[in-house]
C-alpha positions in Angstrom: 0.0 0.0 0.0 0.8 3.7 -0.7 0.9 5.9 2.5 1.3 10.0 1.5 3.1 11.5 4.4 4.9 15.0 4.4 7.9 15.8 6.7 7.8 19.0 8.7 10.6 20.4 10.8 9.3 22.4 13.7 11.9 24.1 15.3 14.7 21.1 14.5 11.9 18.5 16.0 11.3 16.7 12.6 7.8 15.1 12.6 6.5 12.9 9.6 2.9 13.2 9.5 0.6 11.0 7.5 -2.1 11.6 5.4 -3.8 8.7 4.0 -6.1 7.3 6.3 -5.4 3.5 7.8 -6.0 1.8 10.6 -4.8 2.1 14.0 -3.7 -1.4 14.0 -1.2 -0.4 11.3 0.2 2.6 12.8 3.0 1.0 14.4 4.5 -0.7 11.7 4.0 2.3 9.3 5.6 4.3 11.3 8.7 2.1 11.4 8.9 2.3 8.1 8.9 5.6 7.9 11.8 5.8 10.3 13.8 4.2 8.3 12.4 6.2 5.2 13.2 9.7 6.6 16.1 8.7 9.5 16.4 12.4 10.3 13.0 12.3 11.6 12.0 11.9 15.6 8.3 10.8 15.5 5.4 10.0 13.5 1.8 11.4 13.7 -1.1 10.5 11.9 -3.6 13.1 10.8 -7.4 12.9 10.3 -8.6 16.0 8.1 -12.4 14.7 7.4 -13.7 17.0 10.2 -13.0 21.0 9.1 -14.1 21.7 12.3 -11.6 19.4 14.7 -8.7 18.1 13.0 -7.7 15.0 14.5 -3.8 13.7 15.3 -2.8 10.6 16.8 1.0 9.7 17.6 2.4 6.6 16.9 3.7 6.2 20.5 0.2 7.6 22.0 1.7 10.6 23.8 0.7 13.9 23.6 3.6 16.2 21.7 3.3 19.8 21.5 5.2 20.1 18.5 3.7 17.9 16.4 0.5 19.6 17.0 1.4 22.9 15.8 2.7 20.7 12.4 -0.8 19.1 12.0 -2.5 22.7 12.6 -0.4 24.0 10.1 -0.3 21.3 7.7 -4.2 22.1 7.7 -3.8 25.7 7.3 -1.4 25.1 3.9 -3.6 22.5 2.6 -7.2 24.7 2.3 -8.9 22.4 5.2 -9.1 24.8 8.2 -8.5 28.5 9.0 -6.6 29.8 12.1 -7.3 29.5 14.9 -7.5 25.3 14.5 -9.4 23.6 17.0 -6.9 19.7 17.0 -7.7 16.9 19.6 -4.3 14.9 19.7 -3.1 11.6 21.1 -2.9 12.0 25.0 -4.8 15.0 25.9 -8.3 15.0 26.7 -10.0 18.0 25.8 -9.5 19.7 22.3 -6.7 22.2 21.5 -6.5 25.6 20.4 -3.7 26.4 17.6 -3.1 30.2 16.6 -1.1 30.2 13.6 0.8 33.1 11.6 2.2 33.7 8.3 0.5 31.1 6.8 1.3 32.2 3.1 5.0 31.9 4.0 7.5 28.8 4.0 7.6 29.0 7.9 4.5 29.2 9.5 4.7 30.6 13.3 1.8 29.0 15.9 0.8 29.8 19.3 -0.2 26.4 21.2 -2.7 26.5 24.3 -1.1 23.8 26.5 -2.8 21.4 28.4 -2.7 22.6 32.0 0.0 20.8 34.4 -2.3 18.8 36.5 0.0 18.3 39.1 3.7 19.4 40.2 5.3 17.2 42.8 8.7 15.6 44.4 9.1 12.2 43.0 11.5 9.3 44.3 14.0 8.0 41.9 16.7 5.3 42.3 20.1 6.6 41.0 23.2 4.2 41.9 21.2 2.4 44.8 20.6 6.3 46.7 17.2 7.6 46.5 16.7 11.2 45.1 13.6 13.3 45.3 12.9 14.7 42.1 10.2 17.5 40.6 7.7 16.5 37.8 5.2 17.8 36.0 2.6 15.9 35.3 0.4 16.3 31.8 -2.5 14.4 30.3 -0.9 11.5 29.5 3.1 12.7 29.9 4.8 12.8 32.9 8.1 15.0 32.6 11.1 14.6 35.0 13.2 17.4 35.6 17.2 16.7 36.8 17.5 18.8 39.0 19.9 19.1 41.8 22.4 15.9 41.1 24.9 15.5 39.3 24.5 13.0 36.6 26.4 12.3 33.3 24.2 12.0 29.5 25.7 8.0 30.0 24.2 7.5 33.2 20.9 9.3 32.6 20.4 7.2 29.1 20.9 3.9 31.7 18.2 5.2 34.7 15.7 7.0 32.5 14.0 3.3 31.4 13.9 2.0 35.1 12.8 5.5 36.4 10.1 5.1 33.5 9.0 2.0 34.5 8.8 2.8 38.4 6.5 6.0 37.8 4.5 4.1 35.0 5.1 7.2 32.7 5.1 6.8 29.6 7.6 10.0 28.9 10.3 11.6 30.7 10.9 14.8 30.6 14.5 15.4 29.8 14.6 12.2 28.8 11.6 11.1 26.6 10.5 7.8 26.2 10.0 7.1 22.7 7.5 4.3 22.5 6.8 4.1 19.2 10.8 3.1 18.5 11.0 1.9 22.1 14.4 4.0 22.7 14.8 6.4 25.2 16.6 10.1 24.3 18.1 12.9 26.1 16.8 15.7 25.8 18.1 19.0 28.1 20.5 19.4 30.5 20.4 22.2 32.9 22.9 24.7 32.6 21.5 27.1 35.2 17.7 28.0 36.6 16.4 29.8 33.1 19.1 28.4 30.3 18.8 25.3 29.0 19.9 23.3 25.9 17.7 20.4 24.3 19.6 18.0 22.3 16.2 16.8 20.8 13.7 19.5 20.9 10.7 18.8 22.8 7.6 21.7 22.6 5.9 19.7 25.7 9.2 19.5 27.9 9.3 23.0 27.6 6.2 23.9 28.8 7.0 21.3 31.5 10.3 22.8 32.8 8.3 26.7 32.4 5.9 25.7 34.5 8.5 24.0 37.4 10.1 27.3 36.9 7.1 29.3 37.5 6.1 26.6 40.5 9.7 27.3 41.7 9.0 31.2 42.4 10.4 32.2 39.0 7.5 33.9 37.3 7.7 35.3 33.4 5.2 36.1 30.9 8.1 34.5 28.4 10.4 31.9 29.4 12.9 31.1 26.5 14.9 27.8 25.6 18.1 27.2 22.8 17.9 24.5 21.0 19.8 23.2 17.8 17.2 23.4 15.4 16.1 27.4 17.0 14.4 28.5 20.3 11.2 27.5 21.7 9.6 30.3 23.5 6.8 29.8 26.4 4.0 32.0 27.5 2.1 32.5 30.4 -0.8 33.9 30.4 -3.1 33.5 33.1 -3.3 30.2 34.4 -2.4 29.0 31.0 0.6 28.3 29.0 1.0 28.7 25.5 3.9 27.2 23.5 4.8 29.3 20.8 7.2 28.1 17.8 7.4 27.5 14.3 7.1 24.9 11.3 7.4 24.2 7.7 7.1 21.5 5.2 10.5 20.3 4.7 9.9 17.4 2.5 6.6 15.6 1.1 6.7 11.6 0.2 5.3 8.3 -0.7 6.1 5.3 1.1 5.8 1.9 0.0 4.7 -0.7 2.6 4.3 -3.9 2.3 1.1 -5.6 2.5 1.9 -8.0 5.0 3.4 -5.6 7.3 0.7 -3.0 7.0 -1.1 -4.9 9.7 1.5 -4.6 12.4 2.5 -7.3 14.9 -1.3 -8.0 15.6 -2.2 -11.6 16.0 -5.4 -12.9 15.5 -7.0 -14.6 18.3 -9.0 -16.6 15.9 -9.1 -20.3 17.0 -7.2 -22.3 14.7 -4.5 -20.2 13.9 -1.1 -21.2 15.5 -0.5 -18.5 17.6 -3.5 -18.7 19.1 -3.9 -22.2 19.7 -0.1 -21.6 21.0 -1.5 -19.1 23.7 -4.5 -21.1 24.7 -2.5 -24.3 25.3 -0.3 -22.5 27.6 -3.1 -21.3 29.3 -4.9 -24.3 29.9 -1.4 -25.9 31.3 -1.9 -22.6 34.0 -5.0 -23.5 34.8 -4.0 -27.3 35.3 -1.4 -26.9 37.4 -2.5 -23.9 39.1 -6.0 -23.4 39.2 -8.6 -20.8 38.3 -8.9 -19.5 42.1 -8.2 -15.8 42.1 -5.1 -14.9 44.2 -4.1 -11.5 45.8 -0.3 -11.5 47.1 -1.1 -8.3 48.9 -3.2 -9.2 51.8 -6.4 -6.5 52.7 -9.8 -6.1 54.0 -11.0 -3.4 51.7 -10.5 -1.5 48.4 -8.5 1.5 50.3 -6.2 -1.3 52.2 -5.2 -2.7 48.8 -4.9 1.0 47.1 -2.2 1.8 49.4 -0.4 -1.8 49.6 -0.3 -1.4 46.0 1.7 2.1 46.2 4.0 1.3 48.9 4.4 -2.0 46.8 6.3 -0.3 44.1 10.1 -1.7 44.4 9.4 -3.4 47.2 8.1 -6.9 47.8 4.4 -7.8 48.9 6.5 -10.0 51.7 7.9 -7.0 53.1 4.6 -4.8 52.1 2.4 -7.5 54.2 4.7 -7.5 57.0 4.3 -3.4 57.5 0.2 -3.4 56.4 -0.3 -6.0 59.3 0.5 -2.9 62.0 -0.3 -0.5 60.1 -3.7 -0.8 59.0 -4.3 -1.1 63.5 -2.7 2.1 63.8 -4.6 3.9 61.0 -8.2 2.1 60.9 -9.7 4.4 58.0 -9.3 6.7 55.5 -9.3 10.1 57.8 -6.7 8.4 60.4 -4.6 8.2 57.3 -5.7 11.6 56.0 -5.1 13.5 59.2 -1.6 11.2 59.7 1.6 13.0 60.1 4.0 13.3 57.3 7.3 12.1 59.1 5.7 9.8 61.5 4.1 7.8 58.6 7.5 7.9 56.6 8.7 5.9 60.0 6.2 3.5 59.7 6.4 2.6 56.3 10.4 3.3 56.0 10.9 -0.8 55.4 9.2 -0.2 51.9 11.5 2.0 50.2 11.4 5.7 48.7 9.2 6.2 52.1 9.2 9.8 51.7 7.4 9.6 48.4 4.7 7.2 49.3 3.7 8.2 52.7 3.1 11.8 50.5 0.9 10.1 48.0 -1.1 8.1 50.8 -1.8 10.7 52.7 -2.8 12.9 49.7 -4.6 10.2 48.1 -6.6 9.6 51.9 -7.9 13.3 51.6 -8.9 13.2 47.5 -10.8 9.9 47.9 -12.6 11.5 51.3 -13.0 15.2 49.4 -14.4 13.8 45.7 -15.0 10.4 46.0 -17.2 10.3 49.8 -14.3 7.7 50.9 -14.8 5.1 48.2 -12.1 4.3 45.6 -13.7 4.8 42.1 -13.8 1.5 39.7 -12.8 3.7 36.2 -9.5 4.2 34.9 -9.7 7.9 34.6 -10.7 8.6 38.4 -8.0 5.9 39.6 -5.2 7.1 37.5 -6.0 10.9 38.5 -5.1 9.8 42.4 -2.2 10.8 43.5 0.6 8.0 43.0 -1.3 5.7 40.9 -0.6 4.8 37.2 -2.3 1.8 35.0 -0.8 -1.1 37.1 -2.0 0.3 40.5 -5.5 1.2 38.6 -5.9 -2.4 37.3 -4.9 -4.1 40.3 -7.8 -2.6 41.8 -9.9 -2.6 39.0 -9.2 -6.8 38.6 -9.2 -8.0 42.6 -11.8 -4.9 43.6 -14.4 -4.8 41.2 -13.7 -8.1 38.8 -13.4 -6.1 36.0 -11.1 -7.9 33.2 -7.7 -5.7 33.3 -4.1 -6.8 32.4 -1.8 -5.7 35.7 1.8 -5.4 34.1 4.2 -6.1 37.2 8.2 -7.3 36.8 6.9 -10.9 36.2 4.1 -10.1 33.8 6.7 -8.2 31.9 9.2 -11.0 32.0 7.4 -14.0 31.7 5.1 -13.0 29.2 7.9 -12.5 26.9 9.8 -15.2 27.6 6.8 -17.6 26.9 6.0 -15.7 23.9 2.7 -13.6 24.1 4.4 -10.5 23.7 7.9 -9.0 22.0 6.7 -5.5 23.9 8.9 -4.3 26.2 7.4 -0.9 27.5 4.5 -2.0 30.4 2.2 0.0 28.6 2.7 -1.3 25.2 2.9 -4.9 27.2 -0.6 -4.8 28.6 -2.7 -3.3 25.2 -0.4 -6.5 23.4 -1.9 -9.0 25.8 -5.0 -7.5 25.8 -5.0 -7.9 22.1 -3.9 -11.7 22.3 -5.4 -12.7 25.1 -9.0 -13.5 25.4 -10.7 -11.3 27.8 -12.2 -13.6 30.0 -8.2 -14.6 31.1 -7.2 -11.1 31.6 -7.0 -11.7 35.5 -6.3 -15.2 35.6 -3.6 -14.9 33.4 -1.7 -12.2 36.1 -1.8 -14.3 38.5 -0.6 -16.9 36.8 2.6 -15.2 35.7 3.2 -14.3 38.6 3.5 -17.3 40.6 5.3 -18.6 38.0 7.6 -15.9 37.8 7.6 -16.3 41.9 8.4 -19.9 42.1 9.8 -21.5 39.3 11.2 -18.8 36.5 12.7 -16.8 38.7 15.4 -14.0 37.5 18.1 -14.8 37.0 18.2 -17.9 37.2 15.2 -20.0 36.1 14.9 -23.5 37.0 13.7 -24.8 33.4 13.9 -28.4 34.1 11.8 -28.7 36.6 8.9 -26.2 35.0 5.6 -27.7 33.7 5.9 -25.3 30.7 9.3 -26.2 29.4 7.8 -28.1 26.3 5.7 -25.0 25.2 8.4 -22.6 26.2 10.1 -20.8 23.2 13.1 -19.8 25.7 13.7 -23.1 26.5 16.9 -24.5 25.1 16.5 -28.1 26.5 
């Protein structure tokens, strides 16, 4: 198939963007051949023009990107489909945006982007050489963006922590180092020079607004803050409450790319019975279910929905051994939701200092105590958006309550989901995210939960890391990692 796709270069952050309409089940492959077709590119959007009224983008990777927005607003602009200001709902954000653009007759076209709003600025815990260090980050629909801040770290180091630092906030990008899913590498992106200079390797339109409005969080208020970069400088407004990201773009290149038919469809496998794959899957499944059951198991023992919430947070690089041990005290000492709410910062760090990054949690607990008894009347809410908007929860905390709460079928991507779902084959994913919409694809939906807990124990008991015991495991015939 023929895909038309143009190359734009806002501000030295070249974006392909594609025209022709396909699937969303072809989008990654597509845009890894496009990759390789234009290598001076850094990401891949795909545009929907049919509505004058909203143009629609979606990014290959699924996160929201400031400068590719302003390329789809003006790609609309030069090709007769909407007027300024564009109205463009994108990947990752959940309301619409507004785009303002300029000198739309010229090569360059200058836009001013109304950012989403920052929904939360906060000290995060991060793991750096086995010492903790309390981080900001700004938090966006859909992007979370770290800033380095205060240690000294080397572009070497940071490319080797970024990925586990992803994984432990369940963030999908880093700010300052974004997480590019779609090509599942991670890049550098600024290093701080001092408070108000910085330079961006790779230019990022979203970082910028991120590290603006830390700055602005930070006491240092502008109507203008303004960053180099390679490819030009990115300059962001505030206006209000708001902030604007203002920058330019042109059409550096227009294309056709080739794909093959085969690969238009992307790694999706079908879970029609009969085809190998599948009957693959399901015989694994059914040798789970043999040797282990179809009882539902919980490692993380609790009486209630808010008991589990909170084991679940302070379960993040820690063990639910050691997680159980501290939740058998400390669910006496703090019976409900306002004994937690009204609990004192350092005195619950103390109690929950076994767990690691203490200082974090007990922060989120406490915080997440007050929104659940403020907005949700003390009950933990069952849908994605209201868990994932509580303070220190991402997917896995969300699903885990969503699966052992409410029985709704969720995928729960933990270290041993991750590993042992690859090793036996479901999944060549290796981002948690993309790791649970692959399973979710390949498994039937009625095994969702089951399926967790069964890589789990397995991943508990038998294939452990680092050193599996492959003789002795039931699934060693059906294992593709086995080597006999």
């Amino acid at each position: 198939m023929e895909v038309k796709y143009v190359l734009m270069n806002p501000t030295g952050n070249r974006t392909v963007l594609v025209e022709t309409p396909v699937k969303k089940s072809q989008y990654p492959q597509i845009a890894e051949c496009l990759m390789k077709a234009e290598p001076t590119a850094e990401q891949v959007g795909f545009v929907d023009f049919t509505d004058a009224s909203c143009v629609k983008l979606h990014m290959a990777g699924g996160e929201f990107c400031g400068n590719a927005t302003l390329s789809a607003a003006a790609l609309s602009v030069k090709r007769g489909i909407c007027e300024s200001p564009v109205r463009i709902r994108v990947s990752g954000a959940k309301s619409g945006l507004s785009v303002e653009l300029k000198n739309t007759n010229a090569d360059t076209v200058k836009g001013l982007v109304k950012m989403p709003a920052p929904l939360e600025i906060r000290q995060v815990g991060v793991n750096l050489a086995g010492k903790e260090y309390f981080l900001p980050a700004v938090i966006f629909e859909g992007i979370t963006h770290l800033i380095l801040s205060g240690i000294g770290i080397a572009k070497k180091q940071a490319e080797k922590y970024a990925k586990q630092w992803s994984e432990e906030l369940n963030a999908p990008c880093l700010g300052l180092m974004f997480y590019d899913s779609a090509k599942n590498k991670l890049k550098p992106l600024v290093y701080v020079r001092k408070p108000e200079t910085l330079f961006w390797e790779h230019s990022c339109g979203s970082g910028s607004v991120a590290v603006a409005a830390y700055l602005n969080h930070a006491g240092i208020k502008k109507d203008a803050y303004d960053f180099a970069e390679p490819g030009g400088r990115i300059r962001v407004l505030k206006k209000g409450k708001s902030f604007y990201l203002e920058g330019s773009t042109k059409v550096e290149k227009e294309g056709i790319c080739e794909i093959e038919a085969g690969k238009a469809g992307g790694k999706k496998t079908s879970k029609t019975a009969g085809s190998s794959s599948y009957d693959k899957r399901m015989e694994i499944i059914r040798a789970f279910e043999k040797e282990y059951g179809t009882d539902y198991t919980c490692y993380l023992h609790h009486e209630n929905a808010w008991q589990l919430l909170f084991a679940t947070i302070m379960s993040a690089q820690c063990t639910d051994e050691r997680v159980n041990m501290v939740t058998k005290d400390l669910y006496v000492k703090y019976p409900d939701l306002q004994s937690f709410a009204d609990a004192d910062l350092k005195e619950l760090e103390k109690d929950i200092h076994s767990t690691g990054f203490y200082h974090n949690k007990a922060k989120n607990i406490i915080a997440c105590a007050k929104k659940l008894i403020e907005d949700y009347n003390g009950e933990v809410p069952s849908d994605l958006e209201s868990l994932t908007a509580l303070p220190g929860v991402g997917r896995k905390t969300a699903n885990v309550i969503r699966g052992n709460i409410y029985h709704i079928d969720s995928i729960v991507v933990d270290t041993h989901v991750k590993r042992i779902s690859r090793k036996l084959g479901f999944t060549e994913e290796e981002d948690p995210v993309r790791i649970e919409f692959d399973l979710m694809e390949k498994v039937p939906k009625e095994y969702w939960i089951l399926i967790n807990i069964h890589f789990i124990r397995l991943g508990r008991t038998v294939c452990k890391a680092p050193t599996p015991r492959c003789g002795e495991c039931f699934l060693k015939d059906l294992c593709p990692s086995y080597k006999g």
